[in-house]
SEBABA-413817 format. One record per residue: residue in three letters; x, y, z of N, C-alpha, C, O in turn. Coordinates in steps of 0.1 Angstrom, whole numbers, plus 5000, padded with zeros to 4 digits. Each point is the difference from the previous one (the first is absolute). Layout:
BEGIN
ALAXYZXYZXYZXYZ;...
***
This chain:
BEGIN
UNK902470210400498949925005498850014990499350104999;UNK500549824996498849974991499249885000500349905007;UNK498850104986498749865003499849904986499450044990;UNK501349855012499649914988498149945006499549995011;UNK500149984977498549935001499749914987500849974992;UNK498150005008499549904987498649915005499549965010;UNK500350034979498749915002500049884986499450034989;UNK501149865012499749904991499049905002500049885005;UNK498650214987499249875000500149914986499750024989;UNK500849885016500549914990498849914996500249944989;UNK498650035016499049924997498750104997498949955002;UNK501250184995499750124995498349945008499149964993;UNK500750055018499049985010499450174998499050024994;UNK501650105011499750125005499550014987500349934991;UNK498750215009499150064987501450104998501149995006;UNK498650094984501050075000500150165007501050065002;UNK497149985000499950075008500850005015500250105007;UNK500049774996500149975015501450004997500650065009;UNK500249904985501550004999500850114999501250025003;UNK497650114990500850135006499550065007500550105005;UNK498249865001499850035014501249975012500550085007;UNK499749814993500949945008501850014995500949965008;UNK499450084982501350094995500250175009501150065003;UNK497349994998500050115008500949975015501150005005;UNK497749974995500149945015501849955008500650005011;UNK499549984981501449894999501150175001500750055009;UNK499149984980501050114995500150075013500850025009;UNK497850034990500050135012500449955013500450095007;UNK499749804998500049955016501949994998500649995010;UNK500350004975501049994999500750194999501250034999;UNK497850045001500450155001501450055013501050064998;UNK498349885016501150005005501549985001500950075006;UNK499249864990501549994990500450074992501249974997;UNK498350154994499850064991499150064991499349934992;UNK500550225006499450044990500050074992499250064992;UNK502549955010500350104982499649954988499650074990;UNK500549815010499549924988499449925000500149955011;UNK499049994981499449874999500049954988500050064989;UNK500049805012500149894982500049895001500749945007;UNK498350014983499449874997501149954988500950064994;UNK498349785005500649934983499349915005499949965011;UNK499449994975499349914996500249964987500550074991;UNK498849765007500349994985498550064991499150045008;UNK500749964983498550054997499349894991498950024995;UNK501849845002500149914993500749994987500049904994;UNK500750235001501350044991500849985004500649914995;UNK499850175016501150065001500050085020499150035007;UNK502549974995499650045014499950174999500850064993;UNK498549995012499350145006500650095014500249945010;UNK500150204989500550015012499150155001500050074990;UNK499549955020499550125001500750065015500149945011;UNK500250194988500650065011500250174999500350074990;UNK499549975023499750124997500850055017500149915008;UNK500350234996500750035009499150105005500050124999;UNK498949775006498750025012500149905010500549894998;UNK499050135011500149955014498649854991499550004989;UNK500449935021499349884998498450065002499249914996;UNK500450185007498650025000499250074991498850014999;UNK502250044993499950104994499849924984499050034993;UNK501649895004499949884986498649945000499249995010;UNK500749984975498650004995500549874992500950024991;UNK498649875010500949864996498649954986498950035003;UNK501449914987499149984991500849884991500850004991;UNK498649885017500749884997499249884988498949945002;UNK501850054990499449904985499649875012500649985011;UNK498449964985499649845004501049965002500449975012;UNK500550004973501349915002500850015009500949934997;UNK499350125015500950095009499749965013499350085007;UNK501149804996499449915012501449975007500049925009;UNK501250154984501250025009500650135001500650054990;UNK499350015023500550145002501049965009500149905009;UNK500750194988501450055008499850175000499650074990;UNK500749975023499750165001501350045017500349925008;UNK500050244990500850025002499750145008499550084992;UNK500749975026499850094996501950065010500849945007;UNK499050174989501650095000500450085010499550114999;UNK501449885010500650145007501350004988500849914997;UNK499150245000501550034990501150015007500050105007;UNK501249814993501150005004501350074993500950085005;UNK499049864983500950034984498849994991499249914999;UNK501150264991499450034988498150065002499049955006;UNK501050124989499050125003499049914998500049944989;UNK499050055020498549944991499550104995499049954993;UNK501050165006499250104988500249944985499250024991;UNK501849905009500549964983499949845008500649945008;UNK497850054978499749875003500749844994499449895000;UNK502050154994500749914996500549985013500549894999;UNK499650155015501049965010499149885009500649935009;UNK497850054987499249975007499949875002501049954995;UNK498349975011500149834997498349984995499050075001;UNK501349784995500849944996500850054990500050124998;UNK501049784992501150024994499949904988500149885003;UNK499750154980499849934993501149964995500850094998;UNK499649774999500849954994500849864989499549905003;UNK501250094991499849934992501149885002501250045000;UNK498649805002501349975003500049874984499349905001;UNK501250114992500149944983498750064994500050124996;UNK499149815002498850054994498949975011498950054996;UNK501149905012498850045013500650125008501150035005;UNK497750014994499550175010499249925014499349905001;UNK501550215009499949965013499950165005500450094994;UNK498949925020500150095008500650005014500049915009;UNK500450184992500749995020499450115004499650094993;UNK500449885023499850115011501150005012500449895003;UNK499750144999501350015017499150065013499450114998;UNK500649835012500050005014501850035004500849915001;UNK499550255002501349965005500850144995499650074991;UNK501649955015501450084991501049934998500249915008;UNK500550104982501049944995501350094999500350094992;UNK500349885016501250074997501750004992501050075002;UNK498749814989501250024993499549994986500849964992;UNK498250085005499349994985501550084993500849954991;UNK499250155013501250114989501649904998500850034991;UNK499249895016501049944998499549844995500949925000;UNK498250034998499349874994500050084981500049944989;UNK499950195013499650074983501750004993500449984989;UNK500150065021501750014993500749864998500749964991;UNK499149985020500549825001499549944989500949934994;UNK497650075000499349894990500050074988499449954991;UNK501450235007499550094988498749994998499849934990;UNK499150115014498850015001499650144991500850105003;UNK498449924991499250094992500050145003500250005013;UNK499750124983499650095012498549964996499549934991;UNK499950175021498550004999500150135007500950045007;UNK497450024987499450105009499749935013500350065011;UNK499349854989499549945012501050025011501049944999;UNK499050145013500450045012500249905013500949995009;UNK498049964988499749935016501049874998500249944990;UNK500550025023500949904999499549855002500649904998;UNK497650125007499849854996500049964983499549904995;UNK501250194996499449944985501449954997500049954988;UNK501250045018501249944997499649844997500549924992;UNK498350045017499649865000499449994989500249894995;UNK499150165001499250014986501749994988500049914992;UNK500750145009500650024987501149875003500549954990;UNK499749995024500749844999499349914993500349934990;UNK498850065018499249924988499750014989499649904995;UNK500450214998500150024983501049964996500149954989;UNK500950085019501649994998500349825000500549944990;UNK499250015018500149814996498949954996499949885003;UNK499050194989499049964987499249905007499549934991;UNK500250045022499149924998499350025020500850005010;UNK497950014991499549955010499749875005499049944997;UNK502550005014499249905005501249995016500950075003;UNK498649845003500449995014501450005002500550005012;UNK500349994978501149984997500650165000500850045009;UNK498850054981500450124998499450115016500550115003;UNK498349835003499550075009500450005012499850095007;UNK501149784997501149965007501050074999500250055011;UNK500949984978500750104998499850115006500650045010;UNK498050044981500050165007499849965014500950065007;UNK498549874999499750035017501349975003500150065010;UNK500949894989501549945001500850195001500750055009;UNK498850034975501250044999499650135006501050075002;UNK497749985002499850095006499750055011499249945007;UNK501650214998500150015017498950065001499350034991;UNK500549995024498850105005498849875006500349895005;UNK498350194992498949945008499249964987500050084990;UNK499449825010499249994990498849854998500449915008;UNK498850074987498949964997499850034986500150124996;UNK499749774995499450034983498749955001499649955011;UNK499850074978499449924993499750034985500150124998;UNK499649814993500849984988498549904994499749895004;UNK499650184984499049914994500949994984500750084992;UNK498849775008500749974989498350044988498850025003;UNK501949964985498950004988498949864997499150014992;UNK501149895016499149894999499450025018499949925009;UNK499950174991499250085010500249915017499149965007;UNK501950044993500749915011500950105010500450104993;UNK500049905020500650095005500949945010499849895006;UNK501350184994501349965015500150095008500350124998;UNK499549815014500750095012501249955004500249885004;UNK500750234996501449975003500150095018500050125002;UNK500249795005499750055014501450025005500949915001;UNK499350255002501450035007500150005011499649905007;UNK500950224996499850045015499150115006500250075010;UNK498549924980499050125000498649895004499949884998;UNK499550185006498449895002499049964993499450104995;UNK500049785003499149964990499149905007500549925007;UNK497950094992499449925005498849954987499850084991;UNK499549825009499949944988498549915008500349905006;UNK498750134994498949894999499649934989500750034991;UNK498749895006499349874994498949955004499949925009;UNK499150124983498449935001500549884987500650034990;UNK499049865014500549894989498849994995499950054989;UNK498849905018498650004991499650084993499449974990;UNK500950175013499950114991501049984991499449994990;UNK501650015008500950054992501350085001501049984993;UNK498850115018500250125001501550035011500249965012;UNK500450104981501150025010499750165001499650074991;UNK500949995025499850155000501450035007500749915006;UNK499850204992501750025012500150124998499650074990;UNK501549995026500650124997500849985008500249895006;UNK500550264995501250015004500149915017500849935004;UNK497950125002500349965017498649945000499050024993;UNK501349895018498449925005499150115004498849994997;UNK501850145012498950115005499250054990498850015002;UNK501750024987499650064993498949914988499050044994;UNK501549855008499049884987498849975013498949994995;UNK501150005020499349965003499050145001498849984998;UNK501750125004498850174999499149954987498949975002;UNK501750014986499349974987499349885001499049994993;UNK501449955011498849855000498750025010499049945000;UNK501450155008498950055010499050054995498949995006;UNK501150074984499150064986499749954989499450064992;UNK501149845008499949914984498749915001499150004991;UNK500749925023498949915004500549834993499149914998;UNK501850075000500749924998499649845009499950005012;UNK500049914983499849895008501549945014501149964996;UNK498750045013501450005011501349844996501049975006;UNK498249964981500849915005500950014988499649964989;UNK501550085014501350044995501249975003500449995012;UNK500649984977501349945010501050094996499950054989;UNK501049975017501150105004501049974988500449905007;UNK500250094985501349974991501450055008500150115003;UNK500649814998501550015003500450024990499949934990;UNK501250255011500950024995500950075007499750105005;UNK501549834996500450025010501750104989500250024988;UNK500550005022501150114994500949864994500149885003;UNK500550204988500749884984499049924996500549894996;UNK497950115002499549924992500050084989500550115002;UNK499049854985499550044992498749904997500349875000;UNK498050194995499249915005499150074983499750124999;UNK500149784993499350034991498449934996499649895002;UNK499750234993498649915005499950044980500550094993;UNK498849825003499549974983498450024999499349975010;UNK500350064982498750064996499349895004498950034997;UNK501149855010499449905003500250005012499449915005;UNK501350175006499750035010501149865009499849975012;UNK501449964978500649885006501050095009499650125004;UNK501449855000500950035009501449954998500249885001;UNK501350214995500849915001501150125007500050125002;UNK500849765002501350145012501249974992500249894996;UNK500750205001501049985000500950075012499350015010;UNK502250034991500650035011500950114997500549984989;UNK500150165019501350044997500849975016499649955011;UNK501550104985501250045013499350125005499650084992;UNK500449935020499650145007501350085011499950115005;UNK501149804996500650075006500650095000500750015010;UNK499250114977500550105002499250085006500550115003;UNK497949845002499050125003500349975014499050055006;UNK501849895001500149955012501450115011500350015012;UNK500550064974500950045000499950105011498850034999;UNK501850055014499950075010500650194988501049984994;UNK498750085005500450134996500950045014499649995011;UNK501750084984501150065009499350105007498950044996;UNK501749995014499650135012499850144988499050055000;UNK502149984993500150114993498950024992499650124997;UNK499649734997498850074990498650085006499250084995;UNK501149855021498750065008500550145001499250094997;UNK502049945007500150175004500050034987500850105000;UNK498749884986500450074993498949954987500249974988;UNK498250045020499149974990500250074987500550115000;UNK499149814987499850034991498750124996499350005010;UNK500150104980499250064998498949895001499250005009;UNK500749924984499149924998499649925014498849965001;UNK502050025008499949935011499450105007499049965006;UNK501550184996499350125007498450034999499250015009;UNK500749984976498650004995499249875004498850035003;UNK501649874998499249895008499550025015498949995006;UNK502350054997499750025018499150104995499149964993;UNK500950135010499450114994498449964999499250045009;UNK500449884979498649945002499749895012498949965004;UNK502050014998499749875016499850105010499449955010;UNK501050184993499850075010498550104994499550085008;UNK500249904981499150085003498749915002499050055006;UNK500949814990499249905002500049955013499149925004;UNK502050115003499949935018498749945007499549895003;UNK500250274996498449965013499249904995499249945007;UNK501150044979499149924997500149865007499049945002;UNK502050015000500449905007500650005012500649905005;UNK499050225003500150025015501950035003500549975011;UNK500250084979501350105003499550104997498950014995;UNK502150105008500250104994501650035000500849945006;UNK499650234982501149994991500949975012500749904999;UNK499450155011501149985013500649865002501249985002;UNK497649914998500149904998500949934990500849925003;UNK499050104986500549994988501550034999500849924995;UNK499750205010501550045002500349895013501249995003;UNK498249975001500849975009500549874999501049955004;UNK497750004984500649854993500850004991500649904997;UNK499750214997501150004993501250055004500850024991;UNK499550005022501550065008500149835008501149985006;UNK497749924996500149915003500949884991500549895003;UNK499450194982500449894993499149934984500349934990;UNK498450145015499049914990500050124990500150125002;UNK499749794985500050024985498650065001499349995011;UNK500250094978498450054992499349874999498850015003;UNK501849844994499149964995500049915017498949995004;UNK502249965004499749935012498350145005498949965000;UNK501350125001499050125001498249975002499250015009;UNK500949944973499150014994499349855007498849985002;UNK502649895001499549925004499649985011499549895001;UNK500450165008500250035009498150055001499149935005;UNK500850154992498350114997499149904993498850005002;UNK501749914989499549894995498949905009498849985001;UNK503049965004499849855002500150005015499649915007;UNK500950234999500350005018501049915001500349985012;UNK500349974979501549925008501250094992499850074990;UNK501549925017501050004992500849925001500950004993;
***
């Protein structure tokens, strides 16, 4: 369980004091999802930037160039790979021909170790299994809706990307994990995170003008927005995320699965369960992440 976020002011409206004023703000209200780690990327008008450190979101001290009117930020519960070693952390730098790109994951993935033996993939220090996605796309040299289709095609588990390219443009590839996405058009300005609860806490503080429209992205889009703030969708197959998991995977959680419940039961009250609660949705049948949706969104 972790928190994608961003702030693209694309019509560079905000001062730049106020853009990491409001990157605080944003980050920290995305804490609950995570705070072993936290991490940004921006471009600086070079080149893209990633700064990240394995501190909780309040704890980061953000110092952003002018040029830097598109953030993508990330904050972490460790599932796979130590956040003490800040190579495991997000975002994820990467290169697909000669454009450099960055990723983040909302999500676990569970067949990364066998996506690395199937495509002969690199070793890496890098631990964490959202970076198998990082290394497909190095692997077919090019970022675009075509290759990003693929990975969301070829990989299992729960997930949400997002992915800034080097002409300071960004994709959300919407899985089966949650994304909510506003749009001030007169301003410029797109803001988003992981859940509406959580973007609307931060806009409650921002002082933001109310008339805003909601962006649909719904599960198999992939939805790219360009330094000019246009809009285009492309599409994947989703039906493997649709797939039911056998009786046997529930009696026989994974470590990493244990460790999720694990933080969903220690966050309960916050959403009016507690851990009792929790076991009992899961002898019921429901996954970590039906869970999480669940404490979210109140439906399942």
């Amino acid at each position: 369980m972790c928190c994608l976020f961003g702030i693209l002011d694309y019509k560079n409206t905000l001062p730049i004091g106020k853009r990491v004023k409001y990157l605080h703000i944003l980050a920290n209200e995305c804490e609950v999802r995570g705070t072993d780690a936290t991490g940004i990327a921006y471009n600086d008008g070079q080149r893209l930037c990633i700064y990240k450190r394995p501190l909780p979101a309040h704890k980061m001290r953000y110092s952003l160039p002018p040029q830097a009117n598109m953030i993508m930020g990330h904050t972490r519960m460790t599932t796979q790979g130590d956040e003490k070693f800040n190579q495991n952390n997000h975002p994820f730098l990467g290169h697909a021909g000669v454009e450099r790109f960055v990723l983040a994951h909302n999500g676990i993935l569970y067949n990364d170790y066998e996506l690395r033996k199937q495509n002969e993939l690199p070793k890496s220090k890098i631990e964490t299994d959202s970076y198998v996605a990082v290394q497909l796309i190095e692997k077919m040299g090019e970022l675009s809706f075509d290759s990003l289709a693929l990975i969301a095609e070829s990989v299992e588990g729960s997930f949400t990307f997002t992915v800034m390219d080097s002409h300071n443009g960004i994709y959300f590839i919407k899985g089966n994990n949650p994304l909510t996405l506003y749009h001030w058009k007169e301003m410029g300005l797109y803001i988003y995170a992981s859940t509406e609860a959580i973007l609307k806490k931060a806009l409650a503080q921002m002082n933001l003008p109310d008339n805003h429209e909601q962006i649909s992205v719904e599960m198999g889009d992939i939805l790219h927005i360009d330094s000019h703030g246009k809009r285009k969708y492309g599409h994947f197959n989703y039906d493997h995320l649709l797939w039911e998991k056998p009786s046997w995977l529930w009696q026989k959680p994974t470590y990493t699965e244990n460790a999720y419940l694990n933080d969903l039961k220690s966050m309960s009250y916050m959403f009016g369960f507690t851990p009792g609660d929790v076991d009992d949705m899961v002898a019921d049948g429901m996954t970590a992440d039906d869970i999480e949706e669940l404490y979210y969104c109140g439906v399942w």
